[in-house]
N, CA, C and O of each residue as an XYZ file, in Angstrom:
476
protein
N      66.831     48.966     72.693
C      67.795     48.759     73.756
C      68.879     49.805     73.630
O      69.229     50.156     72.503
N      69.347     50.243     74.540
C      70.155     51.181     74.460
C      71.262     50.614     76.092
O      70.830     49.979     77.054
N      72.446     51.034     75.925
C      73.498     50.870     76.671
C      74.615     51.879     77.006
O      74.984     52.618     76.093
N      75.139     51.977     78.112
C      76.822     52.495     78.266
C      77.044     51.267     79.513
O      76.369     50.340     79.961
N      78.832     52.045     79.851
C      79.542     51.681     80.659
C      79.098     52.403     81.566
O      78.368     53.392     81.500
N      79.813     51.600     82.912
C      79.600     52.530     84.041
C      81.034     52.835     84.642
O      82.018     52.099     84.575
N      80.957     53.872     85.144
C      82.792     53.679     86.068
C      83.185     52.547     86.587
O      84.382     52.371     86.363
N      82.744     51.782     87.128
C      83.139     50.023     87.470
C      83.521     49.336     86.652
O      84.215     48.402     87.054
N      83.342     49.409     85.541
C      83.222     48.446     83.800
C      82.336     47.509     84.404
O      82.712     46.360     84.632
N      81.005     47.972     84.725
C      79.998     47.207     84.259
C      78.855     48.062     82.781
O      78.961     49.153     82.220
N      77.934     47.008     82.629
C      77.496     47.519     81.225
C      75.916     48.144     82.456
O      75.391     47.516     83.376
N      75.567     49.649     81.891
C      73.867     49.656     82.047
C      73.054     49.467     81.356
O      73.202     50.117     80.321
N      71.635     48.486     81.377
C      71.235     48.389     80.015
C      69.690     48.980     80.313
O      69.051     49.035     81.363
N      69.360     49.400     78.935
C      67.990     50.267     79.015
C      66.498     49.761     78.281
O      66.813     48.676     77.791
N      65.935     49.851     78.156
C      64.724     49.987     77.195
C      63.555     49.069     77.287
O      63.010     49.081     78.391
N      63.181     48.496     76.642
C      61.941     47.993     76.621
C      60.787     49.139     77.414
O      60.058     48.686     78.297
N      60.731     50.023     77.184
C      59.828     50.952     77.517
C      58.248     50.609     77.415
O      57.625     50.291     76.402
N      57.922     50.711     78.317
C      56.306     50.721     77.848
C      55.230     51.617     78.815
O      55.090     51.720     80.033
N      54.574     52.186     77.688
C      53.282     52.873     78.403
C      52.698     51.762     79.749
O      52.991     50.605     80.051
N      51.806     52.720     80.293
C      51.134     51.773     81.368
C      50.391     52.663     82.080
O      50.758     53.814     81.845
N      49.211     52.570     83.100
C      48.619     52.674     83.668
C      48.603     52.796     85.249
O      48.233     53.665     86.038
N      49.321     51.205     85.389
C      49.182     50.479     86.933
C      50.436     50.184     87.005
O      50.892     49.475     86.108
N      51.509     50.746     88.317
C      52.569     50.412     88.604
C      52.729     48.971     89.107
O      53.872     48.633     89.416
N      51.635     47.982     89.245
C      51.774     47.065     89.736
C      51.874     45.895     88.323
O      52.436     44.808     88.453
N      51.239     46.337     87.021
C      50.986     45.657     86.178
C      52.423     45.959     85.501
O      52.869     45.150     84.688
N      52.921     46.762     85.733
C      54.405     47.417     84.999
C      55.316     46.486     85.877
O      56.086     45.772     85.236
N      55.342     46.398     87.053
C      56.178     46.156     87.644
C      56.458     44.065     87.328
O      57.426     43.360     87.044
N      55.351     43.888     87.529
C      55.276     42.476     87.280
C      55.569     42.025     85.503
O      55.223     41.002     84.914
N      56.230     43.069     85.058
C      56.833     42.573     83.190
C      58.206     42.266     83.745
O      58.741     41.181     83.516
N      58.869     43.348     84.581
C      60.377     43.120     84.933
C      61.052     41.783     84.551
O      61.853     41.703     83.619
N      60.718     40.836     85.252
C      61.734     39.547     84.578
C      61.671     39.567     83.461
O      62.685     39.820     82.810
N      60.348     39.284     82.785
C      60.268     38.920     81.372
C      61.265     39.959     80.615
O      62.170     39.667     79.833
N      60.917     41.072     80.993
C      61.867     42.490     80.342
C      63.463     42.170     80.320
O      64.343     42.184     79.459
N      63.405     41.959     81.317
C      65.310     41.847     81.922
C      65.521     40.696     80.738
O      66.201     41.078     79.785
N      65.027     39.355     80.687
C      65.502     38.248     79.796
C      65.718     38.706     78.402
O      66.469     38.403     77.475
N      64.616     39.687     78.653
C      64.795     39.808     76.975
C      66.057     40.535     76.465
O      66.837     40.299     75.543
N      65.968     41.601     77.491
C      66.857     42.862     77.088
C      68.705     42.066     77.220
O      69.566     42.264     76.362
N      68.946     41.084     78.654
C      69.742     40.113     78.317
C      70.171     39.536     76.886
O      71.176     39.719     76.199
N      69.159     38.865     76.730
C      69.147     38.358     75.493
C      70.153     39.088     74.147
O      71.202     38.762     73.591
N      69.272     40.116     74.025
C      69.506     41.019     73.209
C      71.401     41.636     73.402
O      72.286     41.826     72.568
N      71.357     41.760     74.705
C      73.308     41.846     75.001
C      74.051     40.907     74.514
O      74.942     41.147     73.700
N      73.701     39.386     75.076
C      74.520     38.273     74.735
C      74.794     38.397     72.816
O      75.840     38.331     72.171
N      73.689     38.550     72.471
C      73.930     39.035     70.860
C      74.301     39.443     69.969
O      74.443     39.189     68.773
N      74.544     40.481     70.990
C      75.668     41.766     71.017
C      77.119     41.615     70.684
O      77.714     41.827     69.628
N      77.691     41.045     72.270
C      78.756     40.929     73.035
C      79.050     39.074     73.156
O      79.882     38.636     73.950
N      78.258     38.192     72.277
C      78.925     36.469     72.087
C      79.846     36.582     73.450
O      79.423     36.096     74.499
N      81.169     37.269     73.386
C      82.306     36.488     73.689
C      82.057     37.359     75.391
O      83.125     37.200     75.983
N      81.479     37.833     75.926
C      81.410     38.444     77.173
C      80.478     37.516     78.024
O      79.364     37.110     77.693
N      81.370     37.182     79.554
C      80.140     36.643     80.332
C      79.440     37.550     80.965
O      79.774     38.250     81.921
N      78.296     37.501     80.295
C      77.338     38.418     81.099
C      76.418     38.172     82.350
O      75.687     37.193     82.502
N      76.541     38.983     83.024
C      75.680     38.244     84.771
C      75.145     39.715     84.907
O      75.913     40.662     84.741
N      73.320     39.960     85.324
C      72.876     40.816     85.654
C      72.770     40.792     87.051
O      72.270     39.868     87.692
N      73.331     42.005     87.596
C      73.414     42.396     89.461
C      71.728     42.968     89.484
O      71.377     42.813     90.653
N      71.097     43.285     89.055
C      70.292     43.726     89.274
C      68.916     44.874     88.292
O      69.163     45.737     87.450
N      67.961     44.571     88.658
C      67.157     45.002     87.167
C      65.613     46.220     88.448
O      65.270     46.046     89.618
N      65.208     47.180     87.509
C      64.408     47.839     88.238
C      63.344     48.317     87.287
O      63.753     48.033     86.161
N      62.345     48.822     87.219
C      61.514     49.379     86.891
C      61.267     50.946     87.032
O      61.613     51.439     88.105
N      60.828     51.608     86.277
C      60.472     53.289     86.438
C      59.072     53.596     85.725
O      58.215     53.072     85.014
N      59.456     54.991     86.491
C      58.124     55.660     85.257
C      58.890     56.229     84.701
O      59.902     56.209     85.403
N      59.170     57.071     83.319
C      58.872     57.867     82.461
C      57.936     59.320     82.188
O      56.968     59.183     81.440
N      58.120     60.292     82.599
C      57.419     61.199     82.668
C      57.297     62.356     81.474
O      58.274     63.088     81.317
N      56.280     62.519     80.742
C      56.407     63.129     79.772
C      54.869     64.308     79.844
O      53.737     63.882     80.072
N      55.159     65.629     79.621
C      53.831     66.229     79.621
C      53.697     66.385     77.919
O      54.446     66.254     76.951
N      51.933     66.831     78.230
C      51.332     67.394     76.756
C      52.188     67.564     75.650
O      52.507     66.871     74.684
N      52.570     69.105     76.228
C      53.605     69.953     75.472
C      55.418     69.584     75.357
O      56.192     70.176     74.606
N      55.623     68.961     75.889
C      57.016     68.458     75.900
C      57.963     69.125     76.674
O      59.164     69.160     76.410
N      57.376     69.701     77.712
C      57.906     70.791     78.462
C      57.928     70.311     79.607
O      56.963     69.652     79.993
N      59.160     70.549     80.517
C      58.665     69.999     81.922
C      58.315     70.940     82.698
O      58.472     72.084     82.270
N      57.795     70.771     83.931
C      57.481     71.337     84.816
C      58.535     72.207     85.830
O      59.463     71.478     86.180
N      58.611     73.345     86.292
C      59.716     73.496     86.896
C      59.023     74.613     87.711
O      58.330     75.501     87.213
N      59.381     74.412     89.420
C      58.697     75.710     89.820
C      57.678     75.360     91.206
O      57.623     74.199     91.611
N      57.251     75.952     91.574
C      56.311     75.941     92.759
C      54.757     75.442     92.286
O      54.036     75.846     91.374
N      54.593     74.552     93.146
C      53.073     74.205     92.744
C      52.019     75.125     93.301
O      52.368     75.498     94.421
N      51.151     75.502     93.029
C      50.340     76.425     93.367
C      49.729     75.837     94.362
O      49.455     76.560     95.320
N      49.329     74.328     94.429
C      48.285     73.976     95.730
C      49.277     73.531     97.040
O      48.781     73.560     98.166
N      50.609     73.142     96.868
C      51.675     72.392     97.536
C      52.794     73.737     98.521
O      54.019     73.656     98.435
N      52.401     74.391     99.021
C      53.360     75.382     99.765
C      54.562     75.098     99.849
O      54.694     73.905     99.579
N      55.545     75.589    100.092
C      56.824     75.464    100.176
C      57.546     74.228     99.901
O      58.447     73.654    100.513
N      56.895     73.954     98.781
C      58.001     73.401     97.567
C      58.315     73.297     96.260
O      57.363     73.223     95.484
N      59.183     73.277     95.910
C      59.882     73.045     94.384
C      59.705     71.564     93.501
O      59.707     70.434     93.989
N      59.597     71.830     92.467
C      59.597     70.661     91.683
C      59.975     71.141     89.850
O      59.722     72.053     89.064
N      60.744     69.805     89.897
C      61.031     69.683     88.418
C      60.893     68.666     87.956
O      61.849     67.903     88.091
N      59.512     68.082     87.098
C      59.362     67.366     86.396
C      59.089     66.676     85.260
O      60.112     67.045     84.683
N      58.550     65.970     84.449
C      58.717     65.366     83.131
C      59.564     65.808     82.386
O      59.079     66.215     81.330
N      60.465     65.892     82.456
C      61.470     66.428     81.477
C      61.468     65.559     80.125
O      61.852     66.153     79.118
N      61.107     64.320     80.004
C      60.545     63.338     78.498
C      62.123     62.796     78.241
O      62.719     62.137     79.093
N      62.495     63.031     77.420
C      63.597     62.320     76.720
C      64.851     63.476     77.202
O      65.937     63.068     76.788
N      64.978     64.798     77.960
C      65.441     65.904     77.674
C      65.865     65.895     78.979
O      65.386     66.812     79.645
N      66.605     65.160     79.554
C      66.448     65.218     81.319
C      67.453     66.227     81.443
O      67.163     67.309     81.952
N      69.024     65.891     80.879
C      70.169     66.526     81.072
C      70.013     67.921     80.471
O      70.831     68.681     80.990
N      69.103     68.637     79.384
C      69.482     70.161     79.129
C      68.139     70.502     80.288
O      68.537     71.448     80.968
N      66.847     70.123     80.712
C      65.900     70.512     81.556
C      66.429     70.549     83.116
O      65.994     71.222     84.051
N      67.511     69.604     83.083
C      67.810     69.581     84.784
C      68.588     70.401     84.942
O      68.779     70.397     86.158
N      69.310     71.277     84.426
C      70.498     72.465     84.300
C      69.289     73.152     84.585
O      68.867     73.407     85.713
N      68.649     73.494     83.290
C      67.372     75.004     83.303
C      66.576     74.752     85.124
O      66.335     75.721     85.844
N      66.352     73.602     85.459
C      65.281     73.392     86.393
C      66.518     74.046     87.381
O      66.107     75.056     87.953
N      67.753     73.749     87.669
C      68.676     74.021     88.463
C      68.413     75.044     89.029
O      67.877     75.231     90.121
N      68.905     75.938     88.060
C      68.959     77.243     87.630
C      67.588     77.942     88.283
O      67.578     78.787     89.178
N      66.491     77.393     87.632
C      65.232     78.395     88.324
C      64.893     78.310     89.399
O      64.598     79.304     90.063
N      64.837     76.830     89.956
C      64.845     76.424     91.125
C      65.561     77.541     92.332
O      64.982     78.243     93.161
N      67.187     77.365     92.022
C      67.911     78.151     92.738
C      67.559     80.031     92.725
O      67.705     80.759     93.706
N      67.227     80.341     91.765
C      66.812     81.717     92.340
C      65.509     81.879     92.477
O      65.163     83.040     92.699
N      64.525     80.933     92.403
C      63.179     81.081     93.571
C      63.729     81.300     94.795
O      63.534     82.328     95.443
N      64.701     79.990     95.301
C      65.006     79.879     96.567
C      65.479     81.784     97.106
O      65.250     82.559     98.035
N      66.015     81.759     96.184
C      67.165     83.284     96.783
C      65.697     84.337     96.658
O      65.891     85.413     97.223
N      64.521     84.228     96.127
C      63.635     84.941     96.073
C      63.773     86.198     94.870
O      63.284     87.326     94.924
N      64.520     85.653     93.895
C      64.510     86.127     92.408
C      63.518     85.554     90.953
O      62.808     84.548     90.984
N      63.608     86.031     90.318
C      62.727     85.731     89.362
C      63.257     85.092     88.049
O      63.420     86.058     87.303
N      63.572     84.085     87.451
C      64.038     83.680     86.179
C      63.490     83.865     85.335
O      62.285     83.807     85.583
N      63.840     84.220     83.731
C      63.254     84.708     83.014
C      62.383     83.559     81.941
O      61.613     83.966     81.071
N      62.616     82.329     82.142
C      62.060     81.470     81.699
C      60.930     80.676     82.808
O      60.718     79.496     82.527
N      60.342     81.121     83.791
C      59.136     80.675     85.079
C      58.094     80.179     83.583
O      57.947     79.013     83.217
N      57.550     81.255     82.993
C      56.252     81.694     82.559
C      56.225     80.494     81.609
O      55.087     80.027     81.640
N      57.120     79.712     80.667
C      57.335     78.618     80.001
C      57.131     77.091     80.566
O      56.638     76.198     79.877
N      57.562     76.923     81.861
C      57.612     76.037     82.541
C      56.642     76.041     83.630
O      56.530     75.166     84.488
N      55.946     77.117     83.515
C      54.969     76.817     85.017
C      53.915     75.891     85.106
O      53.339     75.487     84.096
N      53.643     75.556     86.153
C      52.446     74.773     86.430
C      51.210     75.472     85.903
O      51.103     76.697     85.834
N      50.272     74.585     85.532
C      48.831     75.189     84.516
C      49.218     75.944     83.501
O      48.490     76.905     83.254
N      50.215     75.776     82.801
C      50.303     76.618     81.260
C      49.077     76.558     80.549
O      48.975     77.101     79.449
């Protein structure tokens, strides 16, 4: 479980991660997940009343190499993408920024060849 604040002073809470397959079989853990991860706050925080506004589900995207994707897809025409970044979202989403924006301008970044699609 992992946590912060949010600008509101509410708490965000994280984890129970799990591999999966079927977004439908993932999706249907949610309550059970939320109680638990609850749980685990009240444990925490005894003297806080805690009330959850709301609970969601994701994927997680992680490639092979630990590298994300950043860049033009070869079969997909005129568009950009930056993805799996794994655990690394905040230093990959700067770099993805960055390359992203001078494709657009029709420049070349010197890190493409690291991040491209079909490495």
């Amino acid at each position: 479980m992992y946590f912060r604040t949010t600008d509101d002073q509410r708490i965000l809470i994280g984890g129970e991660d799990e591999k999966f397959q079927n977004a439908k079989r993932r999706d249907a853990l949610l309550t059970a997940k939320s109680r638990k991860l609850e749980k685990q706050v009240q444990r925490l925080l005894p003297e806080e009343d805690f009330v959850t506004d709301f609970s969601w589900t994701g994927t997680f995207g992680a490639t092979k190499d630990g590298l994300p994707y950043i860049g033009a897809h070869p079969s997909i025409p005129h568009s950009y993408f930056v993805l799996g970044f794994g655990g690394n979202g905040i230093t990959f989403s700067v770099i993805g920024m960055e390359m992203i924006s001078a494709l657009l301008k029709n420049k070349r970044h010197p890190l493409e060849a690291y991040f491209r699609f079909g490495r």
